[in-house]
Structures are given as structure tokens and as C-alpha cells.
GUFI-549195 format. One record per residue (C-alpha): x, y, z; residue in three letters. Coordinates in nm, 4 decimals. Layout:
% GUFI-549195
      east     north        up    r
         X         Y         Z  ala
...
This chain:
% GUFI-549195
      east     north        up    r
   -6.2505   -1.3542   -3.1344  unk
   -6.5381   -1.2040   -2.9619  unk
   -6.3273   -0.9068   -2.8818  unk
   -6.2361   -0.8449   -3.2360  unk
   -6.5725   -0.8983   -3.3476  unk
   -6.7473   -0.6260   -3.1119  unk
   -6.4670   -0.4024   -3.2442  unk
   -6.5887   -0.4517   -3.6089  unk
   -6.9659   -0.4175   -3.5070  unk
   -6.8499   -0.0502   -3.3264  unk
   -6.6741    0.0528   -3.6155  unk
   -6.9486   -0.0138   -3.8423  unk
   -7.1674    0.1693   -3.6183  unk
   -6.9794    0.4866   -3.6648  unk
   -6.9341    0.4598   -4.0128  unk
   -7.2990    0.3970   -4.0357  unk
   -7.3517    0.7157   -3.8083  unk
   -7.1223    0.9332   -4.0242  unk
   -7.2846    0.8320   -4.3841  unk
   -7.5367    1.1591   -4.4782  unk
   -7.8849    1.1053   -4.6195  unk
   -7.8565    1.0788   -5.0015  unk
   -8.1264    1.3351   -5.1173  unk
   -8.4117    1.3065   -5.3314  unk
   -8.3781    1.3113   -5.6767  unk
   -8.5186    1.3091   -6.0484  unk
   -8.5347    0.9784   -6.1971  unk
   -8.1194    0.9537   -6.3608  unk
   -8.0321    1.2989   -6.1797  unk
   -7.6921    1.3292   -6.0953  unk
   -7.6967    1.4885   -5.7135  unk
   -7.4110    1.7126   -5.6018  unk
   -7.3478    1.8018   -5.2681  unk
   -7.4471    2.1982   -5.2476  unk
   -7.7277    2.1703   -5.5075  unk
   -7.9821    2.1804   -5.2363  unk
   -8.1979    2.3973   -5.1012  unk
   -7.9692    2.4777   -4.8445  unk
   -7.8130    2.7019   -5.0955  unk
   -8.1137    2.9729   -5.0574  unk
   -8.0795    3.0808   -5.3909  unk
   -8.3870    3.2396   -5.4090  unk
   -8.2467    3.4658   -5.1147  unk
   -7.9545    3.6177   -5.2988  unk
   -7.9223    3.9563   -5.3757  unk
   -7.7634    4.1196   -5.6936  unk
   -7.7941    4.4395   -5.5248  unk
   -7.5987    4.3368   -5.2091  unk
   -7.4416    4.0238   -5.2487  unk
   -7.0381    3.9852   -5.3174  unk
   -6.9306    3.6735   -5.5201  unk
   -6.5570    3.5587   -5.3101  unk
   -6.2728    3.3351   -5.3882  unk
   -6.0160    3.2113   -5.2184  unk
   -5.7223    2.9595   -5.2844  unk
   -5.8225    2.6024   -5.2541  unk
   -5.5622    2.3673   -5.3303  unk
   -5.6708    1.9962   -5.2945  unk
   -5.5259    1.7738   -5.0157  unk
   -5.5362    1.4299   -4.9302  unk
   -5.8046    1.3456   -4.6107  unk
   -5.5979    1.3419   -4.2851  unk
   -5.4496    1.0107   -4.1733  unk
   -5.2570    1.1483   -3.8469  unk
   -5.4339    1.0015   -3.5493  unk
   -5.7330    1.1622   -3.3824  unk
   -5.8343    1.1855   -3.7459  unk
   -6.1743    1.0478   -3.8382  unk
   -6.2206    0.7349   -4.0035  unk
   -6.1576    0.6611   -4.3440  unk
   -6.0713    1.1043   -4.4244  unk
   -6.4523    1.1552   -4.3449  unk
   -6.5572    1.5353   -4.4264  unk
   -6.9084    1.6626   -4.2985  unk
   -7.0970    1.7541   -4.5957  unk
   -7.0743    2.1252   -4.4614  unk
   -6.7314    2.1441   -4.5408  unk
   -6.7304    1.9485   -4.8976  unk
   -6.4131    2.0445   -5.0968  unk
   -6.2686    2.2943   -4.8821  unk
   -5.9425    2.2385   -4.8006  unk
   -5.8053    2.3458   -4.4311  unk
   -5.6487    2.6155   -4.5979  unk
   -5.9631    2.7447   -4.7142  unk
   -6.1536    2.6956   -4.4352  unk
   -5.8367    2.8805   -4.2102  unk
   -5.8602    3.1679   -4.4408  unk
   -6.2506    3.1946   -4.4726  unk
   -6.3290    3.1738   -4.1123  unk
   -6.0328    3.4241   -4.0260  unk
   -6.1580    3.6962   -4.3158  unk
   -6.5371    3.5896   -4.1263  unk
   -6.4714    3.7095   -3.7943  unk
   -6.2776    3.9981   -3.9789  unk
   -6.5749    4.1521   -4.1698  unk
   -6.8420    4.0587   -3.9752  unk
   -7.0027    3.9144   -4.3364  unk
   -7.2771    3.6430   -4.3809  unk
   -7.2049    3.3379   -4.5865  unk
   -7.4938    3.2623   -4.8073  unk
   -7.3626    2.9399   -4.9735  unk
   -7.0309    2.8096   -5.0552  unk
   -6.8633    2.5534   -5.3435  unk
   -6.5366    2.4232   -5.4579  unk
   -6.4176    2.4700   -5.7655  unk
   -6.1370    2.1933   -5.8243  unk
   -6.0689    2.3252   -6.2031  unk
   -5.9699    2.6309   -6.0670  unk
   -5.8702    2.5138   -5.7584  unk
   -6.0663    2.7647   -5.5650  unk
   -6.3333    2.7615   -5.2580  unk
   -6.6423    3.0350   -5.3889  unk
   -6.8253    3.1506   -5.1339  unk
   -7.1646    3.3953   -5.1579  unk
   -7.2053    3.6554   -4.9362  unk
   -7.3581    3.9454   -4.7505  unk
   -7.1817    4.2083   -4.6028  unk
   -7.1923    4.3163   -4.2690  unk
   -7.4920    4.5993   -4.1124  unk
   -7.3802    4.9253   -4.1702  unk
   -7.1170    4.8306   -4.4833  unk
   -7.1988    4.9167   -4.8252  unk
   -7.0791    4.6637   -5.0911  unk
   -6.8845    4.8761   -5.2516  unk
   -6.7305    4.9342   -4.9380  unk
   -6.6705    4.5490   -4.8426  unk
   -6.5068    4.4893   -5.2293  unk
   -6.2584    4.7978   -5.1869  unk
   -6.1508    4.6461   -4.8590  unk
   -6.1051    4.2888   -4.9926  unk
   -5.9015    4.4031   -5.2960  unk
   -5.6550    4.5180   -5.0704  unk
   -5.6509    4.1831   -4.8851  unk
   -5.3717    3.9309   -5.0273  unk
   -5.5964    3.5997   -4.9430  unk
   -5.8012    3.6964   -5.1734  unk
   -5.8161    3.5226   -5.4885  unk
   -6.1466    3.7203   -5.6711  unk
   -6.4488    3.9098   -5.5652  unk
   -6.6684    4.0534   -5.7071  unk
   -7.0538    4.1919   -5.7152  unk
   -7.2680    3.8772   -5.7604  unk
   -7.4799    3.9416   -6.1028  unk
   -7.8330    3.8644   -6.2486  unk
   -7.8048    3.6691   -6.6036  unk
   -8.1612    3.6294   -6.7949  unk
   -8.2708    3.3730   -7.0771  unk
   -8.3312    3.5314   -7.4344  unk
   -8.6829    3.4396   -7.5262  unk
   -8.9939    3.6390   -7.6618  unk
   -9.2594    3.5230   -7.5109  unk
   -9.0003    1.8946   -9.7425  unk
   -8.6557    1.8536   -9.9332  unk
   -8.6164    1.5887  -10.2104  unk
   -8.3845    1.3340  -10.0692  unk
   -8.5003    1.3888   -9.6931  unk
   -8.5780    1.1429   -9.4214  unk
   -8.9763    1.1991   -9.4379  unk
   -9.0612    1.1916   -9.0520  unk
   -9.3713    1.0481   -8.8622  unk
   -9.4170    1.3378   -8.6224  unk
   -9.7364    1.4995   -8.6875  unk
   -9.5728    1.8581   -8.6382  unk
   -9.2278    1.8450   -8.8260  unk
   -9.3277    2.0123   -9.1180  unk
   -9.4891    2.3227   -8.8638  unk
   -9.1310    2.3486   -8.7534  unk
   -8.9991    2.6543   -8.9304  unk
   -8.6340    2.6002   -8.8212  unk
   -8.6217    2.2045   -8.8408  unk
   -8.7206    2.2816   -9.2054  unk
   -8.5396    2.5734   -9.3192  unk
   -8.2143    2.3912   -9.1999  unk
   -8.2719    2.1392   -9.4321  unk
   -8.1976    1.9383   -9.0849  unk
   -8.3947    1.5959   -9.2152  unk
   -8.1741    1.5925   -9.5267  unk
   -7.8907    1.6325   -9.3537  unk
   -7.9706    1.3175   -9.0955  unk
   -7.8957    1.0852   -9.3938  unk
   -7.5771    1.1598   -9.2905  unk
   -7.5765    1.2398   -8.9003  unk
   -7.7888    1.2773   -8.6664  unk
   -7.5416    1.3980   -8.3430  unk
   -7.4635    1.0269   -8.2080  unk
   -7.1730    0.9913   -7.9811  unk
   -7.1755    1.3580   -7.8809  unk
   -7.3195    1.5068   -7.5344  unk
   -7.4455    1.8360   -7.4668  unk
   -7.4901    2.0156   -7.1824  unk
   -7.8151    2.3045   -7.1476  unk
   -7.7564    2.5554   -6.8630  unk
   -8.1024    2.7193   -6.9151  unk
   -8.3651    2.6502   -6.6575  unk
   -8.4877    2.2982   -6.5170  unk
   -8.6270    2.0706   -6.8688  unk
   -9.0341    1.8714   -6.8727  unk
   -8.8060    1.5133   -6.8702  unk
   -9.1225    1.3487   -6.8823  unk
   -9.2369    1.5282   -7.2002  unk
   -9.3297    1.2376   -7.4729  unk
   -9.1053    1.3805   -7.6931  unk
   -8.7818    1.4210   -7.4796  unk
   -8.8766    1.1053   -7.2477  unk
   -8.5283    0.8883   -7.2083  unk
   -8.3519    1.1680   -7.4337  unk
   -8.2165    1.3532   -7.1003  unk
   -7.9379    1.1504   -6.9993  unk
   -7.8382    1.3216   -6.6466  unk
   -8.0006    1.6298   -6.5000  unk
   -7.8258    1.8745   -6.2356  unk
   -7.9949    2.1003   -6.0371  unk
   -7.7697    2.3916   -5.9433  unk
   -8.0697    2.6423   -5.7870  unk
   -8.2961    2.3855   -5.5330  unk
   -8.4471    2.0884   -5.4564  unk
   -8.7848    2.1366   -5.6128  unk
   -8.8234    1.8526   -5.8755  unk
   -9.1476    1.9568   -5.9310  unk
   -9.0802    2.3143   -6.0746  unk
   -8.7899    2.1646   -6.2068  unk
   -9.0479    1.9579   -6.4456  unk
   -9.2647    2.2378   -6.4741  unk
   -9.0432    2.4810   -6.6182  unk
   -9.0598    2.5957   -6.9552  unk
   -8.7239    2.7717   -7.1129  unk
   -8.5641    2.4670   -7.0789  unk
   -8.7631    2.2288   -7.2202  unk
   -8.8497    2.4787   -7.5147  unk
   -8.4515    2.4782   -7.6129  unk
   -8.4194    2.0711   -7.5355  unk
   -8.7287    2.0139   -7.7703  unk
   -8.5810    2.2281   -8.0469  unk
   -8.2403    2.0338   -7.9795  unk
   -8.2946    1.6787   -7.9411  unk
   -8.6650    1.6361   -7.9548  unk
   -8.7314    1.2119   -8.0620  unk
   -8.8032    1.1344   -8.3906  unk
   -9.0394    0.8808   -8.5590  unk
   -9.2289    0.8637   -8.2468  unk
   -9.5710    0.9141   -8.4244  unk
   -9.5418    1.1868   -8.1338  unk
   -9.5235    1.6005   -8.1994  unk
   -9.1969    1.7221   -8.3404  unk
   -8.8285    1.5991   -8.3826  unk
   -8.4760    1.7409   -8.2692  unk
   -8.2331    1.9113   -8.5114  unk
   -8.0069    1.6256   -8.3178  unk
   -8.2001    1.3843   -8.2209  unk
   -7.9426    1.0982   -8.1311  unk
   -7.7277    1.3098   -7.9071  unk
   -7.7101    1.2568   -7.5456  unk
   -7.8365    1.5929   -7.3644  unk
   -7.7554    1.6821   -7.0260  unk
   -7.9071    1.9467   -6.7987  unk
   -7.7953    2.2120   -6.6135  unk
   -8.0471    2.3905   -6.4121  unk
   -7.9232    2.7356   -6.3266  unk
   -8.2111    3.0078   -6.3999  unk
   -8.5608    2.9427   -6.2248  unk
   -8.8873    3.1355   -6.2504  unk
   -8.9699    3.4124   -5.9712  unk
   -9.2753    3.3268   -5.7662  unk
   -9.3644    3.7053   -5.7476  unk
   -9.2916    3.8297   -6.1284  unk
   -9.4494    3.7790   -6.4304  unk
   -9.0924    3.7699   -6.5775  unk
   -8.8807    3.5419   -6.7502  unk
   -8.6363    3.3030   -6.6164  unk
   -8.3254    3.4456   -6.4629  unk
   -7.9824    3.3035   -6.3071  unk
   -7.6783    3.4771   -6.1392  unk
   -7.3248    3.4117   -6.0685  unk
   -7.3398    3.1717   -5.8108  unk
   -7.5659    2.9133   -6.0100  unk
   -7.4262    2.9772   -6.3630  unk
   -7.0347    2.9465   -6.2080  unk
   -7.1725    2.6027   -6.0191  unk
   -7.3003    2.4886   -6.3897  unk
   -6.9756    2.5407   -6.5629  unk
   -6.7384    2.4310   -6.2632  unk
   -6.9660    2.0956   -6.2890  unk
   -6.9741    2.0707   -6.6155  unk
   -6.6000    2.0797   -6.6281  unk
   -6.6416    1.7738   -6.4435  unk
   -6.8029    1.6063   -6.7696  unk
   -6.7181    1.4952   -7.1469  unk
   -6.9646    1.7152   -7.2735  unk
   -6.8070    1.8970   -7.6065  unk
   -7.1752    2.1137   -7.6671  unk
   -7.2579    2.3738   -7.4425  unk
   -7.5551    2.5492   -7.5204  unk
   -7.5913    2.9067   -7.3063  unk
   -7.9062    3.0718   -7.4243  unk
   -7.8977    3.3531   -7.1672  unk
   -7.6528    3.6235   -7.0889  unk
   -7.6100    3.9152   -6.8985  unk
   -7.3032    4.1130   -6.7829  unk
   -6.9108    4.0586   -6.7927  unk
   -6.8119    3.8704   -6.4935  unk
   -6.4566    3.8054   -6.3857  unk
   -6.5548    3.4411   -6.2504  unk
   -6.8048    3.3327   -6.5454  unk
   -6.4803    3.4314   -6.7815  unk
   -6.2793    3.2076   -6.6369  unk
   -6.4318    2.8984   -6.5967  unk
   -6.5348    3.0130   -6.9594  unk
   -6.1949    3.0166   -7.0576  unk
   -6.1574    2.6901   -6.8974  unk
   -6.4124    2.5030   -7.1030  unk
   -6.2733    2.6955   -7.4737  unk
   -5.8889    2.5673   -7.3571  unk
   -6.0684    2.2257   -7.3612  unk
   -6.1488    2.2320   -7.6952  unk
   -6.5460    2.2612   -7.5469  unk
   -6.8283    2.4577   -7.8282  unk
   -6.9720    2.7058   -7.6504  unk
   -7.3009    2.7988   -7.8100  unk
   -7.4599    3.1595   -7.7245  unk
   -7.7621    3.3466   -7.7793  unk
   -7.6904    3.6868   -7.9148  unk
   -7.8976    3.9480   -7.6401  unk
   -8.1591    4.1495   -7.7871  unk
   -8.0413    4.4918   -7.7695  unk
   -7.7529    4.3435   -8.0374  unk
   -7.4419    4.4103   -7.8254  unk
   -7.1665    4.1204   -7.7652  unk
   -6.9784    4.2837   -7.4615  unk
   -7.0694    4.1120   -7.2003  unk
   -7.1382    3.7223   -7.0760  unk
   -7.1032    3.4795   -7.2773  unk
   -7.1268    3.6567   -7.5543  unk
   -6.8187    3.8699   -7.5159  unk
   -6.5681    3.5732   -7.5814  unk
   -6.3364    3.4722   -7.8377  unk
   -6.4096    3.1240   -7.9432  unk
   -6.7863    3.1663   -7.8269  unk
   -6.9890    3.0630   -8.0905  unk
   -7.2653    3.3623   -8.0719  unk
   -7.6078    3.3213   -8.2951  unk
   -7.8388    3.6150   -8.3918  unk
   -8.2262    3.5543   -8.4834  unk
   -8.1809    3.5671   -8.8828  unk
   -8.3245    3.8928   -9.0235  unk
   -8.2732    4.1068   -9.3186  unk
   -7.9649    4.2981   -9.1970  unk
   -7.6363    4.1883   -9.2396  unk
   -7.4907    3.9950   -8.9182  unk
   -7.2099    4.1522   -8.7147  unk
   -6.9312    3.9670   -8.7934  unk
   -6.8530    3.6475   -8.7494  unk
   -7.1588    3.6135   -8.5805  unk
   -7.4187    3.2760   -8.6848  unk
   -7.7832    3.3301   -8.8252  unk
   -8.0374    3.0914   -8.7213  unk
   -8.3962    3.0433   -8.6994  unk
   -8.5905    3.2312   -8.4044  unk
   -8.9263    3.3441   -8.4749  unk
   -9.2433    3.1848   -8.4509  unk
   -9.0359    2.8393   -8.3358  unk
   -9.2684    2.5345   -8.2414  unk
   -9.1237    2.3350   -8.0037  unk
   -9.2000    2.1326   -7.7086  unk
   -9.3860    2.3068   -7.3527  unk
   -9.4125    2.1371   -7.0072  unk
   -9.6900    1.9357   -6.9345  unk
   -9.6313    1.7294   -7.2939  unk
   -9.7460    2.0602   -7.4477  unk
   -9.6428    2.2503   -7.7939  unk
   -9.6564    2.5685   -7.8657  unk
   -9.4334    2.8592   -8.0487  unk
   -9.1819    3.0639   -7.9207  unk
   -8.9160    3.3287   -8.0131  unk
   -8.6237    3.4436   -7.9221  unk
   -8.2446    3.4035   -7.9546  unk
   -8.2662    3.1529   -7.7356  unk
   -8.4203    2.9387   -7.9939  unk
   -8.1428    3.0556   -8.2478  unk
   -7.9041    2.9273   -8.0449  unk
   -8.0616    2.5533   -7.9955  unk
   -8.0597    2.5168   -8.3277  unk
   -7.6726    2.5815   -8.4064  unk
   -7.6122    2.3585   -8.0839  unk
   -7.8264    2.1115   -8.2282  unk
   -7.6100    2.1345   -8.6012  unk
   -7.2936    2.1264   -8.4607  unk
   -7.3571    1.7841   -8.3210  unk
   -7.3806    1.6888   -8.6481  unk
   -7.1060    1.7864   -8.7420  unk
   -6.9146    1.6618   -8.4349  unk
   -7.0463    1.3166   -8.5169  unk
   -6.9170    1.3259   -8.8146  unk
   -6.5847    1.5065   -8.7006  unk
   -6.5052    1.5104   -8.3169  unk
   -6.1810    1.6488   -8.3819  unk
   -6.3633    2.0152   -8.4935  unk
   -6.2475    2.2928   -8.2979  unk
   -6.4412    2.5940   -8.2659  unk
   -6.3257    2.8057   -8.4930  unk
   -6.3351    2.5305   -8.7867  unk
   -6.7222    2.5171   -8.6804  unk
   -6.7740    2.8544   -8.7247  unk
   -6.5701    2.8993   -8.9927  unk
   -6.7990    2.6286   -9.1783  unk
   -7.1441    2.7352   -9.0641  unk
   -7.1138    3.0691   -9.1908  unk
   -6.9454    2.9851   -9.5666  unk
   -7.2245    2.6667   -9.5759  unk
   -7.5377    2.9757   -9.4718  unk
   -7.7893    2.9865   -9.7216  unk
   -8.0554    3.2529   -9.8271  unk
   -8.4033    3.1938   -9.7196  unk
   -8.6690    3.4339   -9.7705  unk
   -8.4117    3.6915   -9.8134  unk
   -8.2479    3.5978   -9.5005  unk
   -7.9191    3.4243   -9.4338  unk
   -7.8857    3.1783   -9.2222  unk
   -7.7215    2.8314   -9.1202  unk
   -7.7952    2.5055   -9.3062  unk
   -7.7720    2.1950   -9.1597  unk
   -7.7470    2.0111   -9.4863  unk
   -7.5262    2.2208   -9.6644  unk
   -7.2696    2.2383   -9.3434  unk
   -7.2746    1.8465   -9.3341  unk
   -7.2045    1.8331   -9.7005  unk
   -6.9223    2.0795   -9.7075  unk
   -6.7780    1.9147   -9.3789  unk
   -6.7949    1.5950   -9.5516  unk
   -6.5946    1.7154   -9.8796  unk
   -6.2929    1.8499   -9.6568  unk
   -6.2585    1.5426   -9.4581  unk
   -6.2407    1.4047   -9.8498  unk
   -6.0177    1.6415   -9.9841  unk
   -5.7733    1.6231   -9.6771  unk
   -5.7811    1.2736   -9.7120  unk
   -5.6214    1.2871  -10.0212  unk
């Protein structure tokens, strides 16, 4: 018995040995191995970088013996198959390249790797040699994304918040009439922006998870404003006695942290491929049905399909038009990719939503308000509507939504543009009619 019982107290040891730190985190974050500061983020290089795939199909953890207890992995090598790691480490010590930072992606079933080629290779050079090379799933340049920001109805809910009637888009929507009805319960969405002010009196307990895809820095996580102007304008509380309140402010809002602020530039907020592909591949993970993208940048082969991935699901993908007007590259570019202009006095391109954008109050970091502009704000409030309608509907599929926001628009101040209200009523009379 005393035998058996040293044995036990041994092999708890080593499982004890093997179990890895769990790292800090914001209060309800949900922490994914990678998402540190290990990934140097801040170190990539759109200019030099290459964005690589390789197949990475998932395996059950070794039993054979000499295998480690219980399938044990080293955090080092989390999700990467031995196929992967076979074919990585052979291409390695082919190329001569530098791994940056690396990730599974299980609904592709690929292992993504950043890198940086070799002294005395250009990139160009590296990415003609690898297209030639069968284990190679994709690669690709890695790419810089940015955010899109500028620097009273009869029948309504009359709210508490000092500042709802200052919100230009909260009213023009007609949003307060239209929470009679809904006000986005039941339905999640998920912000890829920057990091969101969770402590902000208005959005305090609204963030249900947050996910931070570019470091470990709560701090500038809290402190950064993009995010927290598009949560504020999506799910801000309401009847708080307390600033202003969401287009949706029952819906359970998730964030994504994949742009961050350079330390050096007095610039806006900007992601890449590595951070924006870890956002999607997690959120694939998730039951969100909302995701709101107000950023874009260039087509990229990696971003399209775990794109693809999330419109095959049935997810709404919610985009912010870029400001030179074109829709050719990422997100923007997609079918099914519900795209949203600023609303102005020209005539939309089609099929393409307008929302409110200028002169939007909303919430800023530090418990602050202030107004901003921008398709980015467009775009939080369709994200913000179709929750609405989702609560009303889950089974809506894109196109439906789209289909209903534009024939619901309404003119105001010469401009056409979305309408909370009027979608919710129209939604309404087709679940009636179909009922029938």
C-alpha cells in the first residue's frame, strides 16, 4: 500500500510539473493559448512578412508507450499535429526562414504560421519558391487592414439616459420605437475592431467574453478607443440614468481584439492577417450569428476563406464600406457580406445599406463621450438592427436581412437610410403573412 501510494504522489508530481501558468486576464476574458505577447505582433512586417499554411489534420494525443501522460502537448506546439510540425520544421531548415508566431486553425484544418524570410531572399522570392512546393497549403504576403473612422417618436420607449436624444443615429433609426418590439435578446455578436473600455458605465457587464488576439496588455486593451466607440453605438445600457443607450441593448457582445494603436503614429488603429485570421478562426469556435467588421483593407486569400466559412454557417457579416467607395477588397468584396455606406445624398451602390455616420455620439474610454464619424459607425448601427431582427427571427439568413433593410430604408433629411422601426415592422408582417 505504501508502494502504490508513493506511485500516486510521483505521478501527481509530474502532472503538477507539466500544467502551464494560466495567464493573466480581463475580468470574464476568454484566454487562448497564442494570444500572448509571445506572438510579437507589434514586430510583424507587411513589407516582409509571408502569411503560410500547411495541412493540419487533427489526431488523437499519443497513447503508445514512452508517450507522456495523459496526451500532454507543450503549449509551444498547441494544435499542431505531427504532420505539421514534420512538414514545418523540414520546409524550416529548407529556407532558412524565421517563424514569427504560429496557430491552428481546426475549421480549416490547417497549422498558419507567420514568417520572415531568410537574409539575402526577397519575399517575392520566398512566395515563388513555396508555390512550387506541394506541402504547401497557402501563402501569401501578410497584409495591413485599418478601422474606418474620421476622427422623439410617438409611441417610443422614452429613455432615462441623459444623452439619447444627442444620438443622431439612435434617433433617426427610430431604434426606441422599434424596442417595443425587440431589443436583440438571445443573439451574440462578435466586434473584431480594437480592444473595448469594459469598465465604461455604460457597457459595464454588457461584454460577455473578451479575446485578445494582438497581446497581453489589458491595460491598452481598456484604453482603446475604436472599439469601445462601435460597442457603445451597439449595445450601450439603457435606463441607466447613465449617458446613452445601444441600438441593441439586450444582446450579448463579444470582443475580438485584432487592431491596436501604434506607439509611434498619430494614426488610427490597424490589424493584419495574422490577428484578423486568429479572430475569425476563434470566432468559428463560437455561436455568435453577428459579426461586426468595421475595418478593411485588401483581398486576402486566407481572410476569404475563413470568411467563407462563417457565410456557409449562416453567420451576418456586417462591414464598413472604405472611404474611397470601392468594395473589392476585404471584407467588403464578398457575396453575402452585408456592406454599409455613411448615408449621403447620392444614390448607394447597389445593394449596399445606408446608415448613420456623421457626427455619432457614442461612448470613449475612460467613461467618456464624445462624437465620431466614420463608416465604422455605419456599420454598428446595422449590426446593432439586425439583432433585432434576429430576436425576433433567428432563422434570417443574410440575404433576407438585406433584402429587408433596404425595402424598410426611409428618407431622412433627403437621405436614405435604414430604419430600425420600420425593418421590425415589416419583418413582423411576413412572419404574419407566412403564417397564414
Amino acid at each position: 500500500m505504501k508502494i502504490r501510494a508513493l506511485l500516486l504522489l510521483l505521478a501527481m508530481t509530474v502532472l503538477g510539473a507539466c500544467t502551464a501558468a494560466r495567464p493573466s486576464s480581463l475580468p470574464g476574458a476568454t484566454v487562448r493559448p497564442g494570444a500572448s505577447g509571445s506572438d510579437h505582433v507589434a514586430s510583424m512586417n507587411s513589407a516582409r512578412d509571408i502569411v503560410l499554411a500547411v495541412a493540419n489534420p487533427q489526431e488523437p494525443p499519443p497513447t503508445h508507450a514512452g508517450s507522456s501522460m495523459l496526451g500532454y502537448a507543450p503549449p509551444s506546439t498547441y494544435g499542431k499535429g505531427q504532420r505539421a510540425i514534420s512538414m514545418l520544421d523540414s520546409m524550416r531548415e529548407h529556407y532558412g526562414w524565421h517563424e514569427v508566431a504560429g496557430w491552428p486553425i481546426k475549421a480549416l484544418s490547417l497549422y498558419c504560421i507567420v514568417l520572415e524570410p531568410p537574409a539575402g531572399m526577397s519575399r517575392d522570392e520566398l512566395l515563388a519558391a513555396l508555390a512550387k512546393d506541394e506541402r504547401v497549403a497557402l501563402a501569401q504576403p501578410l497584409q495591413d487592414y485599418t478601422v474606418y473612422s474620421a476622427q422623439n417618436t410617438d409611441g417610443a420607449h422614452k429613455y432615462n439616459d441623459p444623452y439619447a436624444d444627442l444620438q443622431r443615429g439612435f434617433v433617426e433609426t427610430d431604434a426606441a420605437l422599434a424596442h417595443n418590439t425587440s431589443q436583440g435578446d438571445h443573439v451574440q455578436i462578435a466586434i473584431v475592431d480594437t480592444g473595448i473600455d469594459t469598465a465604461h458605465p455604460d457597457l459595464q457587464g454588457r461584454i460577455h467574453d473578451t479575446n485578445n488576439e494582438v497581446d497581453g496588455d489589458d491595460a491598452a486593451f481598456m484604453r482603446d478607443a475604436h472599439g469601445t466607440e462601435v460597442a457603445g453605438i451597439i449595445g450601450a445600457i439603457g435606463d441607466n440614468h447613465v449617458g446613452i443607450v445601444g441600438i441593441a441593448p439586450k444582446a450579448t457582445i463579444s470582443s475580438y481584439k485584432a487592431c491596436w494603436y501604434p506607439t509611434t503614429l498619430q494614426a488610427g488603429a490597424r490589424c493584419n492577417s495574422f490577428t484578423l485570421a486568429k479572430a475569425l478562426a476563434a470566432i468559428l469556435d463560437t455561436d455568435a450569428r453577428v459579426i461586426n467588421l468595421s475595418l478593411g483593407g485588401p483581398s486576402d486569400p486566407l481572410l476569404n476563406k475563413l470568411l467563407m466559412q462563417l457565410l456557409e454557417e449562416r453567420r451576418v457579416v456586417v462591414a464598413a464600406m472604405p472611404p474611397d467607395g470601392s468594395t473589392r477588397g476585404f471584407p467588403d468584396s464578398s457575396p453575402g457580406v452585408l456592406v454599409v455606406r455613411v448615408s449621403g445624398p447620392t444614390p448607394a451602390p447597389p445593394g449596399v445599406l445606408s446608415a448613420p455616420g456623421s457626427d455619432i455620439l457614442t461612448t470613449q474610454p475612460d467613461g467618456g463621450y464624445d462624437f465620431t464619424s466614420g463608416s465604422s459607425m455605419a456599420a454598428a448601427h446595422v449590426s446593432g438592427i439586425v439583432a433585432l431582427l434576429l430576436s425576433i427571427s433567428p432563422n434570417l439568413d443574410p440575404n433576407s436581412i438585406r433584402e429587408l433593410l433596404l425595402s424598410s430604408s426611409k428618407l431622412v433629411g433627403g437621405m436614405r437610410q435604414v430604419d430600425a422601426a420600420a425593418a421590425v415592422v415589416a419583418l413582423r408582417k411576413n412572419l404574419s403573412t407566412s403564417r397564414r
